[in-house]
MARVEX-736250 format. One record per residue (C-alpha): x, y, z; residue in one letter. Coordinates in steps of 0.001 Angstrom, whole numbers, plus 500000, padded with zeros to 6 digits. Layout:
# residues N
XYZA ...
//
This chain:
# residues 70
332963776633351680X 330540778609350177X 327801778331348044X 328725779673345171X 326107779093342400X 324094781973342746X 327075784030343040X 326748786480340122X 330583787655340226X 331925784694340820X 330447783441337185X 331497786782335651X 334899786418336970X 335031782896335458X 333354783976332283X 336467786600331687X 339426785197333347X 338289781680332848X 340697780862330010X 343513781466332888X 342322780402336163X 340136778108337827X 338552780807340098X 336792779791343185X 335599781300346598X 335350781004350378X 333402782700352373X 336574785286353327X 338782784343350499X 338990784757346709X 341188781949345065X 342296781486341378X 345004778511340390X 346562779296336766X 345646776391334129X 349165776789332589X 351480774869335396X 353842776590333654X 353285780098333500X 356547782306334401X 353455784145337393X 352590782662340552X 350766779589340099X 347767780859343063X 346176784104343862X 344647784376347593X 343271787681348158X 340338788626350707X 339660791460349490X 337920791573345978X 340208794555344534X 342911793350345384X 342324790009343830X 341280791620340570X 344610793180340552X 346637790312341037X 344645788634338130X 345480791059335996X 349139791714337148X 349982788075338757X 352897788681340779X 355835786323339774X 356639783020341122X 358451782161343891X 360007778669342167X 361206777543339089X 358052775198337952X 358907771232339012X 359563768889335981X 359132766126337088X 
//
């Protein structure tokens, strides 16, 4: 993984979309995991590209499941 704590858009990305998704990075990949388990959007965004991800944060696509209840 990378080291991310000098990363100045990875801490703006959390700063605005943090009340959403936990948003981390590798060094080829962009990854965000909602907070709500049960938000009617996917659940995970993997994008490489950086666009792209910002897209899909603000447009998550849908989900591919029903959430689990248990």
């Amino acid at each position: 993984m990378t080291n991310t704590n000098n990363d100045p858009l990875l801490r703006l990305l959390r700063e605005h979309y943090g009340h959403q998704w936990t948003i981390r990075r590798t060094e080829n990949l962009w990854v965000a995991t909602a907070k709500d388990p049960e938000a009617d959007h996917a659940p995970t965004i993997i994008q490489s590209d950086i666009n792209e991800f910002l897209y899909d944060l603000e447009n998550p696509p849908s989900r591919a499941a029903k959430p689990c209840t248990g």
